[in-house]
N, CA, C and O atoms as a DFTB+ gen file, in Angstrom:
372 C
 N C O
     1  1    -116.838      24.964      27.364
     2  2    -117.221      24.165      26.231
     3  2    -116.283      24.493      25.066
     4  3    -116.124      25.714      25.034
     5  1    -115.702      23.963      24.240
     6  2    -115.038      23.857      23.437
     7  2    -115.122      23.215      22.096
     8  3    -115.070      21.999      21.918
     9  1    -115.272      24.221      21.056
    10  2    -116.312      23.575      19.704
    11  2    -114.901      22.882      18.981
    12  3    -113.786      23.045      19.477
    13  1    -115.082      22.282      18.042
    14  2    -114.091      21.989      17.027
    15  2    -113.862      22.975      16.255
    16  3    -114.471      24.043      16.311
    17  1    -112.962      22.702      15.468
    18  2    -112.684      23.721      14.375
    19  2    -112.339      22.758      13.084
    20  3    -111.635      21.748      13.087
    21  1    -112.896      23.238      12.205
    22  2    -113.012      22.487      10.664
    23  2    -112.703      23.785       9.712
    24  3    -113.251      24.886       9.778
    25  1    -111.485      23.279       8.638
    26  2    -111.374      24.162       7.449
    27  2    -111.772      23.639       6.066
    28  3    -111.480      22.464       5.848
    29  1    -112.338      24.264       5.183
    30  2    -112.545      24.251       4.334
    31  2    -111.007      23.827       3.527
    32  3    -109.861      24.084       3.896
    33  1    -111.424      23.178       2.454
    34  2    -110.513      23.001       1.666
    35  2    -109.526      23.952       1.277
    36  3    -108.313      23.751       1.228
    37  1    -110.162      25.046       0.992
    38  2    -110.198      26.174       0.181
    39  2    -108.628      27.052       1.409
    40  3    -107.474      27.347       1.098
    41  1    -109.191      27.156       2.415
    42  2    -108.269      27.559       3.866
    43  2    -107.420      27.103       3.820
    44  3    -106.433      27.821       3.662
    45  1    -107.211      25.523       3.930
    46  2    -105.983      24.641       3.925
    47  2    -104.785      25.197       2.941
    48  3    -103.651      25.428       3.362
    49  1    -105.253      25.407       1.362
    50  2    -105.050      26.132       0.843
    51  2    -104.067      27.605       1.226
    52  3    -102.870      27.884       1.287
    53  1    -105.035      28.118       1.376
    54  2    -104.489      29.867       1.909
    55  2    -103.475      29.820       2.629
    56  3    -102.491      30.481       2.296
    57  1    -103.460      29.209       3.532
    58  2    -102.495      28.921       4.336
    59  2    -101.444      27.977       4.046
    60  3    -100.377      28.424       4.466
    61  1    -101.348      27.117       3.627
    62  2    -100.213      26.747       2.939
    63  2     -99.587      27.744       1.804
    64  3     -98.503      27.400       1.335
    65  1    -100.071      28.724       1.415
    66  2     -99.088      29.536       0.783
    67  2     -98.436      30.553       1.078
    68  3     -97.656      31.244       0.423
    69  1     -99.036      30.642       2.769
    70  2     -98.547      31.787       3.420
    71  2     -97.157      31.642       4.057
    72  3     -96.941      30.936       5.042
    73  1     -95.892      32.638       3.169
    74  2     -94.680      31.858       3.479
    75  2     -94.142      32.402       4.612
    76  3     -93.129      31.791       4.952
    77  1     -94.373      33.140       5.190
    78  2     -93.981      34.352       6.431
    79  2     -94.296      33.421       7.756
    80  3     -95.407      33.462       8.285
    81  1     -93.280      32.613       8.232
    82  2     -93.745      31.774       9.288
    83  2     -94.565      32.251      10.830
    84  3     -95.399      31.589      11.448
    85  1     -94.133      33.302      11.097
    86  2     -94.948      34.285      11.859
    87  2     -95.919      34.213      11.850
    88  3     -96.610      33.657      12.704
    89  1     -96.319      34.823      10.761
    90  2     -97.856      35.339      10.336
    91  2     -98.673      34.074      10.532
    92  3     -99.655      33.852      11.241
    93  1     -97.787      33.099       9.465
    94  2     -98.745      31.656      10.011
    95  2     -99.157      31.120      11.320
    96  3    -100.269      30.777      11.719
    97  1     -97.897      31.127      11.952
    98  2     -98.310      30.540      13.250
    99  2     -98.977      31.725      14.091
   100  3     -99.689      31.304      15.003
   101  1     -98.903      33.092      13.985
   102  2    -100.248      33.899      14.412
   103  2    -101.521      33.476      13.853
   104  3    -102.436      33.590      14.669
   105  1    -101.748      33.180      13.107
   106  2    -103.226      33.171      12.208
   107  2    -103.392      31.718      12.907
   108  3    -104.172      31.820      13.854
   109  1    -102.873      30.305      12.728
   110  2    -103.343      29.490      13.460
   111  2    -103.246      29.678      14.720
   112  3    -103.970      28.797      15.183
   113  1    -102.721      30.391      15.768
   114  2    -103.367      30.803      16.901
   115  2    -104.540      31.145      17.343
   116  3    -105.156      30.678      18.301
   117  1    -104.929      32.237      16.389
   118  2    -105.588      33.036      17.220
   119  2    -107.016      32.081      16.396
   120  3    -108.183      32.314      16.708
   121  1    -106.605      30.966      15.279
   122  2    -108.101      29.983      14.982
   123  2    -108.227      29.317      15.786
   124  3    -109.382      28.906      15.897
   125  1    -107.127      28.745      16.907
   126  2    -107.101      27.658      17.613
   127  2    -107.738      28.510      18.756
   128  3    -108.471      27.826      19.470
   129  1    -107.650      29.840      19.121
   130  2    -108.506      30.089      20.794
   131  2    -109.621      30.071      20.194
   132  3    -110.283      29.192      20.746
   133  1    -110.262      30.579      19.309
   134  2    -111.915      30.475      18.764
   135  2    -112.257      29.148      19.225
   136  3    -113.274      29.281      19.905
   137  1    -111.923      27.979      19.192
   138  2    -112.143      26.907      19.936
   139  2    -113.068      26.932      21.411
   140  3    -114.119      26.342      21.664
   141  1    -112.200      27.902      22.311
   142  2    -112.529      28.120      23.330
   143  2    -113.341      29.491      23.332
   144  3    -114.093      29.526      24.307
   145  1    -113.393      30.278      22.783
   146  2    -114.026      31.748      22.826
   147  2    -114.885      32.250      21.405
   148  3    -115.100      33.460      21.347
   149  1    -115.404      31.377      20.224
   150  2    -115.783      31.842      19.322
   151  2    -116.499      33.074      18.698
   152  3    -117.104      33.284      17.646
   153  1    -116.230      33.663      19.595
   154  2    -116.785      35.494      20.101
   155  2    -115.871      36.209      20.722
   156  3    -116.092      36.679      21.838
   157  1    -114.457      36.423      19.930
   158  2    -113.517      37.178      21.057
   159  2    -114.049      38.664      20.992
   160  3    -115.019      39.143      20.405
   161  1    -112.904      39.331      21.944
   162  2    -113.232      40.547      21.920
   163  2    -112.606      41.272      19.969
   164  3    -111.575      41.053      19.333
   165  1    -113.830      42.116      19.658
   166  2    -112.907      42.556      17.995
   167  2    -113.205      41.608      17.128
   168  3    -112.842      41.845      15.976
   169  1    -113.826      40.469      17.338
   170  2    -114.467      39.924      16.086
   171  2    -116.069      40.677      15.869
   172  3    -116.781      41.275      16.677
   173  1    -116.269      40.335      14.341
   174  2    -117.713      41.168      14.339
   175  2    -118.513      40.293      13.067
   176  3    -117.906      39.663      12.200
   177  1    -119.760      40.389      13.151
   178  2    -120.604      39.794      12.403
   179  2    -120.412      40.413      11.604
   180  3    -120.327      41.622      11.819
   181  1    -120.257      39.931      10.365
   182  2    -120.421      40.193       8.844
   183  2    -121.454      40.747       8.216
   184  3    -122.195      39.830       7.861
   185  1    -121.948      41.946       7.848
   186  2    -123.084      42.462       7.367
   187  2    -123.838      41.719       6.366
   188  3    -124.959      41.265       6.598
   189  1    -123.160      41.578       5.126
   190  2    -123.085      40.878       3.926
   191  2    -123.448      39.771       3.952
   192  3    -124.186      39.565       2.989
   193  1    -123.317      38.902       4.575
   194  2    -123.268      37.333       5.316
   195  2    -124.055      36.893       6.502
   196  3    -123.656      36.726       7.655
   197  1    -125.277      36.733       5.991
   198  2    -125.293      36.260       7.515
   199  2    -124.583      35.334       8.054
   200  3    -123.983      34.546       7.323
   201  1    -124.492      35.222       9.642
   202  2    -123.823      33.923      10.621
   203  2    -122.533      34.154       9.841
   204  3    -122.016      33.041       9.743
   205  1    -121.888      34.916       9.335
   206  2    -120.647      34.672       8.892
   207  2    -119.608      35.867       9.919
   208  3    -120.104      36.993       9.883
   209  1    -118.343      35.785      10.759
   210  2    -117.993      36.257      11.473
   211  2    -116.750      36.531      10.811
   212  3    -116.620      35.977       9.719
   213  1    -115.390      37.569      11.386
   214  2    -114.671      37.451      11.153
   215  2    -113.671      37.709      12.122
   216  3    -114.342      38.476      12.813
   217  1    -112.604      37.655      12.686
   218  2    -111.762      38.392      13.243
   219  2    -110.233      39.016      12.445
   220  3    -109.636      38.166      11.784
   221  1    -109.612      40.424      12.489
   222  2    -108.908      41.058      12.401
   223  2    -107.527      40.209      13.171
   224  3    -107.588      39.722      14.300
   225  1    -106.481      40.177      12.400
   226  2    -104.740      40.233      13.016
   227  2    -104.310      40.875      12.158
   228  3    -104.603      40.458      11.038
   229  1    -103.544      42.000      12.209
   230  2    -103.144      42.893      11.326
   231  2    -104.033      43.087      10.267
   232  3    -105.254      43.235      10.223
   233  1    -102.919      43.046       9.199
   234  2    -103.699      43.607       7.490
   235  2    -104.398      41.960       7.212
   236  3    -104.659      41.643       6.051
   237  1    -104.637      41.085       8.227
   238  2    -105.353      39.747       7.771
   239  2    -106.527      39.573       8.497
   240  3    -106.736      39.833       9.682
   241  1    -107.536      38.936       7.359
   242  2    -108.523      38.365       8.536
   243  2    -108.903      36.975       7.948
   244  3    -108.512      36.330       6.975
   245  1    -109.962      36.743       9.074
   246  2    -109.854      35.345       9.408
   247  2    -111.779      35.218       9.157
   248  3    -112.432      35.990       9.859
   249  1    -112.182      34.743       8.671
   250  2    -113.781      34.757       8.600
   251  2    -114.297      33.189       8.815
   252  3    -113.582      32.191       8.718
   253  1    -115.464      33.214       9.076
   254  2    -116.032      31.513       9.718
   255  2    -117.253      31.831      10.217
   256  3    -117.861      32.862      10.503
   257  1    -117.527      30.164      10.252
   258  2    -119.123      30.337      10.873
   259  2    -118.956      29.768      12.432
   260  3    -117.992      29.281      13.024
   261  1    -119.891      29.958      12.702
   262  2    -120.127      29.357      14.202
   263  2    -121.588      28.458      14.453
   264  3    -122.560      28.969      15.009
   265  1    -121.577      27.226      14.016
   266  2    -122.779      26.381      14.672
   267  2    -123.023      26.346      16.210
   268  3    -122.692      25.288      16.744
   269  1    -123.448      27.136      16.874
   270  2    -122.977      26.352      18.147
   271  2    -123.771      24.866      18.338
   272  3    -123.162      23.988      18.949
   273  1    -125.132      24.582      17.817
   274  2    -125.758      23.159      18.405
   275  2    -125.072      22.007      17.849
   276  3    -125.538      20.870      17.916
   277  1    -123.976      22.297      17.304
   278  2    -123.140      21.453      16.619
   279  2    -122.064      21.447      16.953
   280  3    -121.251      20.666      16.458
   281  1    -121.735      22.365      17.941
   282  2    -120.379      22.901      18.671
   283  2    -119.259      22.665      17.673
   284  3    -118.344      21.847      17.768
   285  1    -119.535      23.650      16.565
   286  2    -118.645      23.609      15.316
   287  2    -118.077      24.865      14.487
   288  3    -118.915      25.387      13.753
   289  1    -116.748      25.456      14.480
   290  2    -116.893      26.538      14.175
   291  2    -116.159      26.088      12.376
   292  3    -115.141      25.397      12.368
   293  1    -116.677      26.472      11.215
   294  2    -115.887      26.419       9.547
   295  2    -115.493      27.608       9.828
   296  3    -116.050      28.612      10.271
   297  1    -114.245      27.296       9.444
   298  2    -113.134      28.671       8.947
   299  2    -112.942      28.257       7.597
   300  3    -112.337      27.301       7.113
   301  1    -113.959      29.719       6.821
   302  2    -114.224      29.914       5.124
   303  2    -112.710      30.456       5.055
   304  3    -112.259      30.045       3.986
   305  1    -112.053      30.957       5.513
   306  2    -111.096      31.981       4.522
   307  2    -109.938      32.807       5.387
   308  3    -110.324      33.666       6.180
   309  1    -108.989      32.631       5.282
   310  2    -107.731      33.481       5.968
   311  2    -106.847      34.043       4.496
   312  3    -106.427      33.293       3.615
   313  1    -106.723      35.428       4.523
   314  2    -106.474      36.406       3.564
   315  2    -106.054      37.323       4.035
   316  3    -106.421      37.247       5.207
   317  1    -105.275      38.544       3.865
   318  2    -105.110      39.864       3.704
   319  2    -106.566      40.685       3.720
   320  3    -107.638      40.114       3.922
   321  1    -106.485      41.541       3.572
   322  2    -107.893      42.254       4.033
   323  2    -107.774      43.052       2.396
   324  3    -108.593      43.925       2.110
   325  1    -107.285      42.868       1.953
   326  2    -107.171      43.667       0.138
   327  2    -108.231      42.497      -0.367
   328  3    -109.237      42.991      -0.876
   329  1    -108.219      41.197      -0.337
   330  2    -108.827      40.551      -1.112
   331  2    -109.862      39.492      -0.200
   332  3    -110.640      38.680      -0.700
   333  1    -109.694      39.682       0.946
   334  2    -110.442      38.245       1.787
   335  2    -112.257      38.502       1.492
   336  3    -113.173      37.683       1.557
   337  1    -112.269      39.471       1.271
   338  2    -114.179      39.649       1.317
   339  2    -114.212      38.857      -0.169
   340  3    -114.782      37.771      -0.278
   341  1    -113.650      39.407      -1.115
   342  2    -114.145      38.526      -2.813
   343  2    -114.083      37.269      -2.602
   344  3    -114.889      36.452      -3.047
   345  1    -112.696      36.914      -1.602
   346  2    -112.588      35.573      -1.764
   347  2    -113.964      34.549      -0.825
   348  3    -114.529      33.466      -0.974
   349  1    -113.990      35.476      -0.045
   350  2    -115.484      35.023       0.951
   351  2    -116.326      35.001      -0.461
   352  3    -116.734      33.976      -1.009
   353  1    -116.430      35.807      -0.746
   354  2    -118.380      35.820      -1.500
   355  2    -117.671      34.943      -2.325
   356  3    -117.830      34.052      -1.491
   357  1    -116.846      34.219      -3.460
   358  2    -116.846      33.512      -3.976
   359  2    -116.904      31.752      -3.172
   360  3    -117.170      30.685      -3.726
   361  1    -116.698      31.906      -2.330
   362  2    -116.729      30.736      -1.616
   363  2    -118.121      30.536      -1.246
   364  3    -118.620      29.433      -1.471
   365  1    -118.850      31.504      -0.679
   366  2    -120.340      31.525       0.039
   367  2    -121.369      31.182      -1.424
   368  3    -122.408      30.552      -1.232
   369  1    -121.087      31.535      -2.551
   370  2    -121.892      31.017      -3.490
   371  2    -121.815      29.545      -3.834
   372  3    -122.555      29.072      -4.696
């Protein structure tokens, strides 16, 4: 089964300013297998948040929800790990 994936405005964003072409096309990778696996191995539920998940690639992470009866995963936020949690809680309010 294979959910969609939807970004927030806010993401579209983040990522368009990320100038390190690498990094980019890692980070949309590893959003595009969540598609197929929205529970990889090393992602972890968010304490702070409920239903809010994240997964680790380097010093970046990647945070989102997962509907499954909607077979829908929002990706809130792709950041560095210095600032991605503020930028989460400002988004989640």
């Amino acid at each position: 089964m294979t959910l969609r994936i939807v970004f927030s405005r806010a993401v579209e964003n983040d990522l368009a300013r990320i100038s390190n072409q690498s990094t980019l096309r890692r980070l949309i990778r590893a959003i595009e297998d969540l598609a197929d696996n929205p529970r990889p191995p090393g992602a972890r539920k968010l304490r702070s948040a409920t239903s809010v998940w994240r997964i680790r690639l380097g010093d970046w992470r990647v945070c989102y929800t997962i509907e499954d009866e909607r077979l829908l995963i929002l990706v809130l936020t792709a950041a560095r790990r210095g600032n991605v949690y503020e930028r989460l809680r400002q988004r989640l309010k």
